[in-house]
C-alpha positions in Angstrom: -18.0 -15.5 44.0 -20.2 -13.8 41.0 -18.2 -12.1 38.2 -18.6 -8.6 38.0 -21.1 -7.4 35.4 -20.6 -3.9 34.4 -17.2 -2.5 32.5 -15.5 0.3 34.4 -14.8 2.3 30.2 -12.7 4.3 31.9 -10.6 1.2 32.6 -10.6 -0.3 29.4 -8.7 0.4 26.3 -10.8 2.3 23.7 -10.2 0.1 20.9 -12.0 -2.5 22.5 -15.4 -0.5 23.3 -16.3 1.6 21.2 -13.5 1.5 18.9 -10.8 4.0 18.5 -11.9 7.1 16.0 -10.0 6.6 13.4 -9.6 7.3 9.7 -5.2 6.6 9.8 -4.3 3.9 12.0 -0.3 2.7 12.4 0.5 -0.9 14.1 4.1 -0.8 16.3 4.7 -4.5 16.4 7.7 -4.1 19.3 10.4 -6.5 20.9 11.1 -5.8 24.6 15.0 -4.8 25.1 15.7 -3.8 28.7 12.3 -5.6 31.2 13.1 -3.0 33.8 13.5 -0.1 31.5 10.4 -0.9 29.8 8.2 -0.9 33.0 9.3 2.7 33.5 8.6 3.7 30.2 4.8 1.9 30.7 4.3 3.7 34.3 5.1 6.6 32.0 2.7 6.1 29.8 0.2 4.1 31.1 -2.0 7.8 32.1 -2.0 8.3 28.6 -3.5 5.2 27.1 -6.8 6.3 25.4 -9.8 4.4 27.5 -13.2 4.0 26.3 -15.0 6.6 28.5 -12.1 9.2 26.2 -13.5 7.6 22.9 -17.1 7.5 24.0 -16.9 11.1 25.1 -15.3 12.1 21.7 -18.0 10.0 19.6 -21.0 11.2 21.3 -19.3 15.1 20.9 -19.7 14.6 16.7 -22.8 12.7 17.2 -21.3 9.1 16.1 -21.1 6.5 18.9 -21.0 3.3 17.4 -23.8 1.1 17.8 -25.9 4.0 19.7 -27.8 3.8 16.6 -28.5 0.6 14.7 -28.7 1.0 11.0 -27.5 4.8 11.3 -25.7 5.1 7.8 -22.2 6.2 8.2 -20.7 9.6 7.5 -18.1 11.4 6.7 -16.5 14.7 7.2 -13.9 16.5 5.2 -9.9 16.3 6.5 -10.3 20.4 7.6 -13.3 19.5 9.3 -12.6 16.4 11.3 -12.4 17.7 15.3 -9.1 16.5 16.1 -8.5 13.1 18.8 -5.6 10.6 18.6 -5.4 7.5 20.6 -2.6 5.0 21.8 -3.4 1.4 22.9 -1.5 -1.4 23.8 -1.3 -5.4 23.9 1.2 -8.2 24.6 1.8 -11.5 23.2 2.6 -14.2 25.3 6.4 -13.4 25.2 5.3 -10.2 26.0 3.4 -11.3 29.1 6.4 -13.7 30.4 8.7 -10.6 30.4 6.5 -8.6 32.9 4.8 -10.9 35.3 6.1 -14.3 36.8 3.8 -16.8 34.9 3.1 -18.8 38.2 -0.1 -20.8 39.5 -2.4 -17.5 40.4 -0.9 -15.1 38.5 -0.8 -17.1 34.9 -2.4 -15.2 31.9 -3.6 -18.9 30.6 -5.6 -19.0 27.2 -3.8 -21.6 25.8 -3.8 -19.8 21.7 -2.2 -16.9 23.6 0.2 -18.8 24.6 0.6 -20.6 21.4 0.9 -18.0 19.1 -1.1 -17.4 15.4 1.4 -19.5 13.6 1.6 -22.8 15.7 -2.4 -22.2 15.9 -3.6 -21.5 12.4 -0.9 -23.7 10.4 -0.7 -26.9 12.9 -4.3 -26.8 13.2 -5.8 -24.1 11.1 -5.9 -24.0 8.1 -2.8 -21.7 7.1 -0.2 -22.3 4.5 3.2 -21.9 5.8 4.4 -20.8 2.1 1.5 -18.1 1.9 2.3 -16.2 5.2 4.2 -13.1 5.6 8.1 -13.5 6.5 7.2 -11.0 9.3 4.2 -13.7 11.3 6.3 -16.8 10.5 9.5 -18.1 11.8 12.6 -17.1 10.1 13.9 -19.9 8.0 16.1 -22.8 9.8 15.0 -21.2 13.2 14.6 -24.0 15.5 10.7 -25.7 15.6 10.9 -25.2 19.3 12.5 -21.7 19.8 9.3 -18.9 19.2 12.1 -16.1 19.6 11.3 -14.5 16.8 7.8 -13.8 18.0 7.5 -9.9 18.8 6.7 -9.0 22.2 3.6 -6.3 21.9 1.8 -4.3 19.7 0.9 -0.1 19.9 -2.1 0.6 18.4 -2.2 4.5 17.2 -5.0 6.3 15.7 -5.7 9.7 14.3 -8.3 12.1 12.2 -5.5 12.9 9.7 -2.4 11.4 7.9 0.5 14.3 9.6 -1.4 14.3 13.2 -1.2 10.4 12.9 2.8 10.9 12.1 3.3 13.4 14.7 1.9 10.6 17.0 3.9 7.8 16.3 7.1 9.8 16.8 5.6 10.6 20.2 5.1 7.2 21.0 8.5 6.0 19.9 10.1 8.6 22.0 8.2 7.5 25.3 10.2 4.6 25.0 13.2 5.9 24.1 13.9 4.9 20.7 16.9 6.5 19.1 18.4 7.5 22.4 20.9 5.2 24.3 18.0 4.6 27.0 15.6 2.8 24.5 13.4 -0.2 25.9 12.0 -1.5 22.6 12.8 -2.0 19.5 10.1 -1.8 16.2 10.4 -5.0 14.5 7.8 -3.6 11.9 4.9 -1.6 11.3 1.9 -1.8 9.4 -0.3 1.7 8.3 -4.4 2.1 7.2 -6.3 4.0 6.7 -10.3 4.5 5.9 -11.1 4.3 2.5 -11.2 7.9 1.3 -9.5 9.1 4.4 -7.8 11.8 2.6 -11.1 13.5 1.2 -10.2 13.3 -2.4 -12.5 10.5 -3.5 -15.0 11.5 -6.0 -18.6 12.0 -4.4 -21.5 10.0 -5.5 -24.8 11.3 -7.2 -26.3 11.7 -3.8 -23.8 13.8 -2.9 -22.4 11.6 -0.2 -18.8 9.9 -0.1 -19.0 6.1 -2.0 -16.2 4.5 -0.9 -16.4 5.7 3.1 -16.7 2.3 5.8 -16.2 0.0 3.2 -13.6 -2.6 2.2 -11.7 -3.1 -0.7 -14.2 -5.6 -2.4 -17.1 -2.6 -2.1 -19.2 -4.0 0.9 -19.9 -1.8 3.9 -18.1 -3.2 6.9 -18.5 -3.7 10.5 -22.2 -3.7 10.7 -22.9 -6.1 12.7 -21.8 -6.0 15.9 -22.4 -8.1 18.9 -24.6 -5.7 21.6 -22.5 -6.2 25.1 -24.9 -6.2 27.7 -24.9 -2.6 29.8 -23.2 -0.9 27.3 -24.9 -0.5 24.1 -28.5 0.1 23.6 -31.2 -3.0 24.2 -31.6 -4.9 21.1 -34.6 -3.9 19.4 -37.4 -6.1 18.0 -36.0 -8.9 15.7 -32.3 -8.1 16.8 -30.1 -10.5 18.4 -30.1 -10.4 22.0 -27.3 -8.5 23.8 -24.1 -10.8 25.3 -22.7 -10.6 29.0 -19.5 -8.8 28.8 -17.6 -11.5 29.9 -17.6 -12.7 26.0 -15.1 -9.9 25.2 -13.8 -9.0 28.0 -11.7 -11.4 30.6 -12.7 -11.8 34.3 -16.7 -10.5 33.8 -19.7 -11.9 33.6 -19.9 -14.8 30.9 -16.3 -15.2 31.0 -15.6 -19.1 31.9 -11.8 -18.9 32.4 -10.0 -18.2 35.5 -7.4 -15.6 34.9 -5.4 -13.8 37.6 -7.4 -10.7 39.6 -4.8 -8.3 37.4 -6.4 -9.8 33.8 -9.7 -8.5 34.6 -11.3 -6.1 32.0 -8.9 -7.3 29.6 -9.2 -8.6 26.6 -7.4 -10.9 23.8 -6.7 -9.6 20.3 -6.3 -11.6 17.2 -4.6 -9.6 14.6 -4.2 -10.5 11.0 -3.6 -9.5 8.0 -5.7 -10.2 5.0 -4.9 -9.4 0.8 -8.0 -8.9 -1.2 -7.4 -9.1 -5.3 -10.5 -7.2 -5.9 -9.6 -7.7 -10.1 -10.0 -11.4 -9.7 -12.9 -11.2 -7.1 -15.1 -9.1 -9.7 -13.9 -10.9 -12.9 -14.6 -14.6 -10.8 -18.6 -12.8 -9.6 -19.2 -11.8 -13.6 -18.3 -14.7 -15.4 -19.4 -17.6 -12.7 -23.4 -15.2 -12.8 -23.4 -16.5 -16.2 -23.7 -20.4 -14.9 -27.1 -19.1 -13.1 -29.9 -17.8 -14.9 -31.5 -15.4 -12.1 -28.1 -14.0 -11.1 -26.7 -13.3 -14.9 -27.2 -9.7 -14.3 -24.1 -8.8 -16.2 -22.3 -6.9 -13.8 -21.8 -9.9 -11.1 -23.4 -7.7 -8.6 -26.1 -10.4 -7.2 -23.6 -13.0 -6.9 -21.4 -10.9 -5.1 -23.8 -9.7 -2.9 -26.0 -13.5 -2.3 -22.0 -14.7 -1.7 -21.4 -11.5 0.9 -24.8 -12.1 2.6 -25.5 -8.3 1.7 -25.7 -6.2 -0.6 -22.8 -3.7 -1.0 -24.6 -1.0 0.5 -25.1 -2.8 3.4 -28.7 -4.3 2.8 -28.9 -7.9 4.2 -29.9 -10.3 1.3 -31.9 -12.1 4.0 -34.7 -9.0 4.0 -33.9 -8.1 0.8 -33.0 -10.1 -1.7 -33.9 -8.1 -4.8 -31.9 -5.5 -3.6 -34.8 -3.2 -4.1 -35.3 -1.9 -0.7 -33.0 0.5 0.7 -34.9 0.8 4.2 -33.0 -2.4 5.0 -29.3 -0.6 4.7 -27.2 -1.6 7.6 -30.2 -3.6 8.7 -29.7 -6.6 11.6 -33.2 -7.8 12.9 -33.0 -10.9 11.0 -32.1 -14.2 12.8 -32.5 -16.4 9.0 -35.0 -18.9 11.2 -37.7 -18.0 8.2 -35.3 -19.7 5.5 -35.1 -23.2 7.3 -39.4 -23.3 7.2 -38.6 -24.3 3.4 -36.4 -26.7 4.1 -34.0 -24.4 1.3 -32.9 -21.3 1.5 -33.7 -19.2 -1.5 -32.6 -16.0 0.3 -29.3 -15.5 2.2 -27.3 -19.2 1.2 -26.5 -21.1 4.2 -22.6 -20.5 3.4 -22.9 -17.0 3.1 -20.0 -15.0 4.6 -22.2 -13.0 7.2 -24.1 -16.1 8.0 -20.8 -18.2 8.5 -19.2 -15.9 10.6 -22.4 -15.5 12.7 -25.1 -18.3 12.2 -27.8 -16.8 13.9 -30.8 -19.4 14.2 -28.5 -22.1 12.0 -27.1 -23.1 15.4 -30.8 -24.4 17.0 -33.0 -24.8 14.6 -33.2 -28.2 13.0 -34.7 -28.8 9.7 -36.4 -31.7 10.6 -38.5 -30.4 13.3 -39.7 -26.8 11.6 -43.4 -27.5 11.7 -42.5 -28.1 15.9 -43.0 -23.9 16.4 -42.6 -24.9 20.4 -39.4 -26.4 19.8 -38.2 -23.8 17.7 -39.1 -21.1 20.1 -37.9 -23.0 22.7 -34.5 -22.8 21.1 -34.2 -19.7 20.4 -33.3 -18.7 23.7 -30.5 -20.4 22.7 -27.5 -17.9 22.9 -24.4 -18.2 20.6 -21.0 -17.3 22.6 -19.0 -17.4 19.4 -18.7 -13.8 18.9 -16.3 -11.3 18.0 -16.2 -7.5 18.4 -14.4 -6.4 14.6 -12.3 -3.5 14.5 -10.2 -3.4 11.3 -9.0 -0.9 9.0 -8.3 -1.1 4.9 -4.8 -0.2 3.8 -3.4 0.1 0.0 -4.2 2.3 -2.9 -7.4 1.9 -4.7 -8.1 -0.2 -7.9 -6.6 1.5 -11.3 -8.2 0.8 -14.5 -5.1 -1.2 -15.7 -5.6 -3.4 -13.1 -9.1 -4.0 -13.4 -8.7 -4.4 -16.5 -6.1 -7.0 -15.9 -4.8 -8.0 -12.3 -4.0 -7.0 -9.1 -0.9 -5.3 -9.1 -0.4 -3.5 -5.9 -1.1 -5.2 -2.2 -4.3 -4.1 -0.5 -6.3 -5.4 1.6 -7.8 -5.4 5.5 -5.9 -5.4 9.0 -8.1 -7.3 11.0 -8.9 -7.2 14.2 -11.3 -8.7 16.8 -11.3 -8.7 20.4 -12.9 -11.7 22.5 -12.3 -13.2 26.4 -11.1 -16.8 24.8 -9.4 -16.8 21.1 -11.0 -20.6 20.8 -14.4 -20.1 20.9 -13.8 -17.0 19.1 -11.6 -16.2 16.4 -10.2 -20.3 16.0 -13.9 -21.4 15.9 -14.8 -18.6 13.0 -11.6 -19.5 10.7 -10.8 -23.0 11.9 -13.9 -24.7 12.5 -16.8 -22.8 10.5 -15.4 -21.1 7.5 -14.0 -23.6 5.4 -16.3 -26.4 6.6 -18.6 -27.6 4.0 -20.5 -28.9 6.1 -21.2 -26.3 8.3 -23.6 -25.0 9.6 -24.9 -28.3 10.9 -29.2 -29.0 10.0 -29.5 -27.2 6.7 -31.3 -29.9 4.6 -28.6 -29.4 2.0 -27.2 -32.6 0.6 -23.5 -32.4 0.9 -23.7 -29.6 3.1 -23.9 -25.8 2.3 -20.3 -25.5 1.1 -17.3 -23.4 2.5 -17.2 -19.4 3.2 -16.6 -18.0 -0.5 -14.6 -14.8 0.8 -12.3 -16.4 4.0 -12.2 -19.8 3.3 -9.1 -21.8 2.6 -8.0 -24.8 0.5 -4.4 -25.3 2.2 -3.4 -28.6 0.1 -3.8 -29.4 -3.3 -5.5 -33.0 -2.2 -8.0 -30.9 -0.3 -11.3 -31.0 -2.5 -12.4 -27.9 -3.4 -14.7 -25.8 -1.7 -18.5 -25.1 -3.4 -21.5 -23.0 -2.4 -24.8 -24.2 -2.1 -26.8 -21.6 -4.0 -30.4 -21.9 -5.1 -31.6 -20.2 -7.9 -35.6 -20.4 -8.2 -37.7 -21.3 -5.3 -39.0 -24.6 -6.8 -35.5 -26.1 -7.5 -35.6 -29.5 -5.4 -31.6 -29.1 -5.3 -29.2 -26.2 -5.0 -26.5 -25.1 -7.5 -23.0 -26.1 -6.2 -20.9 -23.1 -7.4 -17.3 -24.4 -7.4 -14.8 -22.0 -5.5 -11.7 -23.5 -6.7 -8.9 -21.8 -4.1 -11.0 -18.7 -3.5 -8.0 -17.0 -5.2 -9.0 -13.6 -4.4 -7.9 -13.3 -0.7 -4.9 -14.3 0.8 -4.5 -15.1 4.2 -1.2 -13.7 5.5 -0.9 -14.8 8.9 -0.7 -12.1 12.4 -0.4 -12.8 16.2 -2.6 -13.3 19.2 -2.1 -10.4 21.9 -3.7 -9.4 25.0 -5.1 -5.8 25.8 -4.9 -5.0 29.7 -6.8 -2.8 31.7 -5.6 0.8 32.4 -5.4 -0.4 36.0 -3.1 -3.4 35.0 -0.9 -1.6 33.0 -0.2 1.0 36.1 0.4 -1.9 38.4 1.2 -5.5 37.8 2.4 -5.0 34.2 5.1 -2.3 35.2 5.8 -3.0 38.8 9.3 -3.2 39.6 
């Protein structure tokens, strides 16, 4: 029987599609005390889980539905001005999902890294330290190698407009299941805050008037622009754009979804959460002294390399279309496939090893260097659709960069919760961090001897007998070769490990997940 393809959004949880508005976000990671209790706390709350038809309402009310716009510049509003909306979600582990519903042929939630958990995934296979993680995403030292007790059961995802409304709702979540009182059903095992750079209105205002430092991350880049299109609910791609997905890429049971989960899983979808420290001291230092090694990116300031390592500028212009960064019409820009760069045989634009164009490849997964003057083939495979995709939805936490440490180190923590929904964690997340980013020779046809080198902002060098990692990095058209700028350990973001979770339906949670 044919998958559905259209999503019920007021069926699915809001921080899938859209995304949750948000400038403070709070993550309950929970342990599950008392099963039985707990499903009457979910019936309980499962009417009050925020949907995407209640986000899409509220973002189309101040005029900012993500994605309704491409290339829309972001805004912001003032604390006192925000119109007020807080959201709750919800998502399970594995653990989580053994607690509530019999695991049995037909009913079995079964995506194997969902079962496996972020820390058997990324260190046994990945390309995680052990040492490097948090205590909190790794087992508890001398816990047994087979026993994943220690894993938390779910996560609560709650969102608001302002730092107290954000408190206030927390507390209201905790009570819902009881915490504090002698009927509790969970218990916190830790929690994590964000927030939106700037989220408290105090930051000081560019020339232009405008907030600086609003929808970016810690290293100064705009984030989340680039967004996969999910077929029936965001606009049709526009000329140039990449072509919308089937739904069933993010979420489980639809159309494009090849798994077979149980009738209850549909309209789901699985989370990767993880938790990333950005030294933004070292990262700036690293992008002004390694400029001065090529002549047409010593610009003083680092500001080219940064940006030529970034795949775009930090105002969100995509090096690809601009690579002067001279041409602000191209802000938040996305009709670009980089097919243009392999006609050279080099890439003088956007490197091959970019961190936008490792993370999403575009026309470096069918076209093939040695057939570029074949424009039948080429268009030919460019109806070739890449299912590797991720819908990104994290937030920045920790204070912003003093001028003692920028003048020095990183001294306080900082960095980006990420998240990212997708219908199979393999061909999603684990392909993106364990298969493409810190593969040199990746992406496969680029004419570059050696290969285009590893992802300079998320790669990682987990041994010391690892070689180290390079970018392939041209610096005048007429160069036969590239540059190979060394990496080292790409010391400026750490990789501190998270969990894989699930995020029901609305319907599931009411039913299956909490029936008696």
């Amino acid at each position: 029987m044919a998958k559905k393809t259209e999503v019920d959004i007021g069926n699915i949880q809001g921080s899938i599609w859209p995304r949750l508005p948000k400038y403070y976000e709070a993550f309950l990671f929970f342990k599950i005390m008392d099963t039985d209790v707990f499903k009457t706390h979910l019936r309980s709350i499962a009417g009050k889980i925020t949907t995407g038809a209640q986000c899409r309402e509220y973002f189309l009310e101040i005029d900012d539905l993500p994605q309704s716009t491409p290339g829309k510049p972001r805004t912001d509003i003032p604390p006192e001005r925000r119109k007020p909306f807080e959201a709750v979600n919800i998502s399970f582990s594995y653990k989580g999902i053994e607690k509530l519903v019999m695991q049995r042929r037909g009913d079995k939630l079964d995506d194997e890294l969902h079962i496996r958990g972020m820390y058997k995934d990324m260190v046994f296979e990945g390309p995680d330290d052990p040492n490097l993680l948090a205590d909190e995403y790794k087992p508890p030292k001398g816990h047994p190698a087979d026993n994943d007790q220690w894993r938390v059961d779910g996560l609560l995802i709650v969102t608001a407009q302002t730092k107290d409304k954000l408190d206030e709702k927390v507390e209201e979540v905790k009570r819902s299941f009881g915490l504090g009182t002698p009927s509790s059903s969970i218990e916190i095992a830790y929690e994590k805050h964000g927030n939106l750079r700037n989220a408290d209105g105090k930051a000081k205002k560019a020339q232009d008037g405008t907030f600086s430092l609003h929808g970016k991350e810690h290293f100064g880049f705009e984030d989340e622009i680039s967004q996969p299109q999910i077929r029936g609910l965001d606009p049709e791609p526009g000329n140039g754009h990449q072509r919308n997905i089937p739904p069933g890429l993010i979420f489980t049971g639809l159309d494009g979804d090849k798994a077979k989960h149980p009738d209850w899983a549909t309209e789901g979808s699985f989370l990767v959460f993880r938790e990333i420290v950005q030294k933004v001291p070292e990262f700036d230092k690293f992008m002004r002294e390694s400029s001065k090694q090529i002549p047409s990116f010593d610009d003083g300031t680092g500001e080219k390399l940064a940006a030529y390592l970034m795949g775009r500028w930090k105002n969100g212009s995509p090096v690809e279309l601009d690579p002067d960064g001279t041409k602000p019409e191209y802000i938040f820009a996305d009709n670009f496939d980089y097919a243009k760069g392999h006609t050279l045989l080099k890439n003088t634009k956007c490197p091959f090893a970019a961190h936008i164009r490792k993370m999403r490849p575009r026309a470096d997964l069918y076209v093939d260097t040695k057939h570029t003057e074949d424009e039948e083939e080429i268009a030919a495979n460019e109806q070739v659709s890449n299912t590797n995709l991720i819908i990104r939805r994290g937030i920045t936490f920790g204070p912003e960069v003093d001028e003692v440490e920028e003048a020095e180190e990183t001294k306080h923590k900082r960095g980006i919760y990420f998240l990212c929904y997708q219908s199979d964690i393999r061909n999603g997340f684990n392909m993106l961090i364990a298969r493409w980013a810190s593969n040199r020779t990746f992406a496969p046809n680029t004419g570059v001897e050696g290969g285009p080198g590893v992802d300079p902002i998320i790669s990682q060098r987990s041994h010391p007998e690892h070689p180290e990692g390079y970018v392939s990095i041209y610096d005048q058209p007429t160069d036969e070769r590239p540059y190979k700028l060394p990496l080292s350990f790409v010391s400026w973001t750490d990789q501190r490990g998270g969990e894989y979770f699930f995020t029901p339906s609305i319907s599931a949670l009411k039913t299956k997940l909490s029936e008696e």
